[in-house]
N, C-alpha and C positions, 0 to 999 in steps of 0.2 A: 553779534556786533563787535568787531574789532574795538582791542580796548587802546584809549589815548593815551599814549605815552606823553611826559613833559616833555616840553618846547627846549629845541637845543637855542645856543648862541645865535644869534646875528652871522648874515653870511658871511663867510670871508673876502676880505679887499682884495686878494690876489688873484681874482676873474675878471681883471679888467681886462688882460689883452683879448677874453674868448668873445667881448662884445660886437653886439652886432653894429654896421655902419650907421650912422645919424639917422633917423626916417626910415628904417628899415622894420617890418613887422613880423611876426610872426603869421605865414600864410596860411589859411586853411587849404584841404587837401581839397581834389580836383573834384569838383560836386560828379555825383554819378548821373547820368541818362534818367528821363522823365519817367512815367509811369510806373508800374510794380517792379520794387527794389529786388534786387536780385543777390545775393551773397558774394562775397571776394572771390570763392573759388567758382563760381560759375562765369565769371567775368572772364573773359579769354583776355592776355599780353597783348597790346596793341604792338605791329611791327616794329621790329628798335629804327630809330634812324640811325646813319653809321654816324658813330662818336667822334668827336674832336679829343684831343689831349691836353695838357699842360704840362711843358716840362722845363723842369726846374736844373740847373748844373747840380751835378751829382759830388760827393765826396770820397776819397778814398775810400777802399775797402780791404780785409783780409782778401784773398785769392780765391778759397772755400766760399765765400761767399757771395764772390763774383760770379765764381762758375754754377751757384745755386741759380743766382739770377739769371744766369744765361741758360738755365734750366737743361746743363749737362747731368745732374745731379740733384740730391739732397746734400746740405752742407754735411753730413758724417760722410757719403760716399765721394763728394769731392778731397775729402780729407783722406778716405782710403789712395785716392788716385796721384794724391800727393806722394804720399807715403811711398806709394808703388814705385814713383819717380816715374810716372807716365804725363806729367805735366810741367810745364815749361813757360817761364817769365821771360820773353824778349832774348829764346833761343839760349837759357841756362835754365836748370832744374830747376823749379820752385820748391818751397819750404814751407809747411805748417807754420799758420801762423804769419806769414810774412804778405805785408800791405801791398796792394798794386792800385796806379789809378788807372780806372777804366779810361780816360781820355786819351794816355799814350801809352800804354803798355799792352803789348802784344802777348796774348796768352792763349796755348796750344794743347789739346790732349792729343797725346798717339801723334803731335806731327800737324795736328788739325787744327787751325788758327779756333778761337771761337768768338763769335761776336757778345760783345758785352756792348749795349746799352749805354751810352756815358752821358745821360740825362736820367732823370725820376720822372716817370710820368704819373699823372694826374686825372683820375676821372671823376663825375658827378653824374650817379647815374638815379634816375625815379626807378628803381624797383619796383614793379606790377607786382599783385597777388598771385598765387600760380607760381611762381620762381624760386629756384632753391638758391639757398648763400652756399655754393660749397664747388668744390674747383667739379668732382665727377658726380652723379650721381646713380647709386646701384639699381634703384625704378627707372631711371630712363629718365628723368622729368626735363625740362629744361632749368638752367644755372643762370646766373647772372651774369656767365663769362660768357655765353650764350649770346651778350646783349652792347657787349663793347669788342673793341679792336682785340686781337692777341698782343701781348708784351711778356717776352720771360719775366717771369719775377712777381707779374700780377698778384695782388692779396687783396683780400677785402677790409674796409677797416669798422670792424662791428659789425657781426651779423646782425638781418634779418631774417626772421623765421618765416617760414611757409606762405602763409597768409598777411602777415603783414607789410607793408608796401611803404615808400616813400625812400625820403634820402639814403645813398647807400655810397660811399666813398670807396673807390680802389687805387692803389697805388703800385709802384715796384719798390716804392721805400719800408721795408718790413721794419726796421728802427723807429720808422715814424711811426706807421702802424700800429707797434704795439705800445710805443708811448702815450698816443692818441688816445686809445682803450683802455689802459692802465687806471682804475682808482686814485693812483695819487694825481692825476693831473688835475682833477675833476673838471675832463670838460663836459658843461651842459647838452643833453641832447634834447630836442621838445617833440612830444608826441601829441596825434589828434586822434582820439576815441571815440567812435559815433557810438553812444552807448543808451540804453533803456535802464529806467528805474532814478532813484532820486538824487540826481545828478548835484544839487547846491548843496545836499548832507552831506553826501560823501565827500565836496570840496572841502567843506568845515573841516573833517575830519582828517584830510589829506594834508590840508596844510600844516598839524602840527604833526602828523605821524601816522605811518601806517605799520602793525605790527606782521610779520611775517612770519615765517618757518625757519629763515635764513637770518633774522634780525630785522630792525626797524628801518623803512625806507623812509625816506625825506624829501621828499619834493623841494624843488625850491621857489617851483611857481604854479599853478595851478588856477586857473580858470573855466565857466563852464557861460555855453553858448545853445540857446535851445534854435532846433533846426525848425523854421519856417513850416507848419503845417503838418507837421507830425512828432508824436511822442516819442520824439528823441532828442538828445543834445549832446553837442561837441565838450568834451572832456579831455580839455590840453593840459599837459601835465608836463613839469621840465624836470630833470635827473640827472645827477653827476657821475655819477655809476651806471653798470648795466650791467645787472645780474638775470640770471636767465628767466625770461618770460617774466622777467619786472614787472612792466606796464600790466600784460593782465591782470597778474597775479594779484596789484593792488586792486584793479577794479572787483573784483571777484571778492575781494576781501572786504569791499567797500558796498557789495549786494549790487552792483552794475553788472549788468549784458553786455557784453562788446558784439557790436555788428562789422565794423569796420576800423582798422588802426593803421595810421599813418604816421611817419616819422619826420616832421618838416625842416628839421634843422639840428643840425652837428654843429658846433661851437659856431664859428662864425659862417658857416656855411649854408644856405635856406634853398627848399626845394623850390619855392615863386610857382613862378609857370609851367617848368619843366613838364612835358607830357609822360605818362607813362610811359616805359620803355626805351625811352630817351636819355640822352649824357650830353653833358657840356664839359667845357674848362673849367679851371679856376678862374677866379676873376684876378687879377693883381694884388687886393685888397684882402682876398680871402686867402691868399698862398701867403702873403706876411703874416698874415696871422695865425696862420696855423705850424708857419716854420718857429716863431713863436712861443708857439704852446712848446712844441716839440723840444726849442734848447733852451727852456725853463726849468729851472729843479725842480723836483717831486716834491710837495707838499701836503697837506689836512691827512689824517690818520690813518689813509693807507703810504705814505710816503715811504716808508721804512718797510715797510710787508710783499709779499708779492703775492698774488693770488691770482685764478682763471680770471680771463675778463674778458673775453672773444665770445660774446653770450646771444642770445637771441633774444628777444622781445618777446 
């Protein structure tokens, strides 16, 4: 039995902009098909529908990073190409180092205009079971890039791993990105765990602490929801972190089974409706809030530290 660690402080005040809209809930994940329950990975992708966007006016950039997005390059190889003096700012050499806005400046490798993006775009995509978080994959599987538009620049913001499904955010803003996922912002993300075993102990026990391998995790909300007609119950659980394979790893340590694990919502963002496979905008409401988080200082104990944090569930 995982031992209790004592109860830290009262949340911090500084998550109010991550709040969701007035009357907004946390959703449960999409019930699955009647009769004999079937596992994530036997679940086949429901077709994607094609994605709408959101895009936001974009901000100056280094040049390197321009031409990463316009995915001429890695920013070290754009850097080489700089160097080489094979690229060119509005028909003079560019410079390491030196800002361009992609809105009016014209940028050329070998002579070759390239197009730059002068918007950030914006996905919301439900993640199916079956799909990899990763730009290629060496099995062949399908990707998540697989399931939206092309855009140079595309990232994901927070992996999901293999089998777990639900909200998945992509962007061309890698600044935001990895602000977004970063420890000091702590933005909350809320997970649903269709799980077996004693699902109200282990909430007791989650809410003051769970001890890990990696250090104590903290929920900062946790609730459990028994499913209609069979022995099982929903086990939502919200996080400011996301260290790898978090979520199970507490249930596991908590003596739960995970059957199914969804991810319903990213700071002010919530998966609702959305069908499997499927992507929306932002909504207005959600893109202020997340620009945001984003030109917020870093705060709570990872503020000052930098660590991996592009992690899986």
């Amino acid at each position: 039995m995982p031992r209790r660690p004592p109860p830290r402080g009262g949340r911090k005040a500084g998550r109010a902009s991550q709040s969701r809209p007035a009357g907004a809930t946390h959703p449960s994940p999409p019930r699955q098909s009647s009769g004999k329950t079937s596992s994530p990975a036997a679940r086949p992708a429901r077709p994607a529908r094609p994605a709408r966007v959101e895009k936001l006016p974009i901000e100056p950039m280094r040049v390197h990073r321009a031409l990463a997005r316009a995915g001429v390059s890695s920013r070290r190889g754009a850097e080489a190409l700089i160097a080489a003096g094979r690229v060119t700012v509005n028909g003079r050499a560019a410079t390491i180092g030196e800002v361009i806005d992609p809105a009016r400046d014209v940028i050329a490798v070998d002579g070759t205009p390239v197009s730059i993006e002068a918007e950030r775009v914006w996905i919301v995509l439900n993640k199916p079971p079956g799909v990899v978080t990763t730009r290629r994959d060496p099995a062949g599987r399908r990707t998540v890039f697989d399931l939206v538009p092309a855009h140079p620049g595309l990232t994901y913001v927070g992996r999901l791993d293999y089998l777990t499904e639900g909200l998945l955010l992509l962007t061309t803003d890698g600044a935001a990105a990895h602000a977004l996922t970063h420890p000091s912002r702590e933005v909350e993300r809320t997970y649903v765990a269709t799980v077996h075993g004693d699902a109200h102990g282990a909430a007791r026990i989650a809410r003051v602490g769970v001890e890990l391998e990696d250090g104590i995790a903290r929920p900062t909300a946790v609730q459990v929801r028994a499913v209609p007609g069979r022995a099982r119950y929903e086990f939502e659980i919200t996080l400011t972190e996301g260290r790898t394979h978090e979520v199970r790893r507490i249930c596991a340590a908590l003596g739960l089974e995970v059957e199914r694990l969804v991810r319903t919502s990213f700071g002010p963002v919530h998966l609702g409706s959305l069908e499997p496979g499927a992507s929306r905008p932002l909504s207005a409401r959600e893109a202020q809030v997340l620009t945001a988080i984003v030109n917020s200082p870093p705060h709570g104990r990872h503020g000052t530290r930098q660590r991996g944090h592009q992690r899986s569930r």
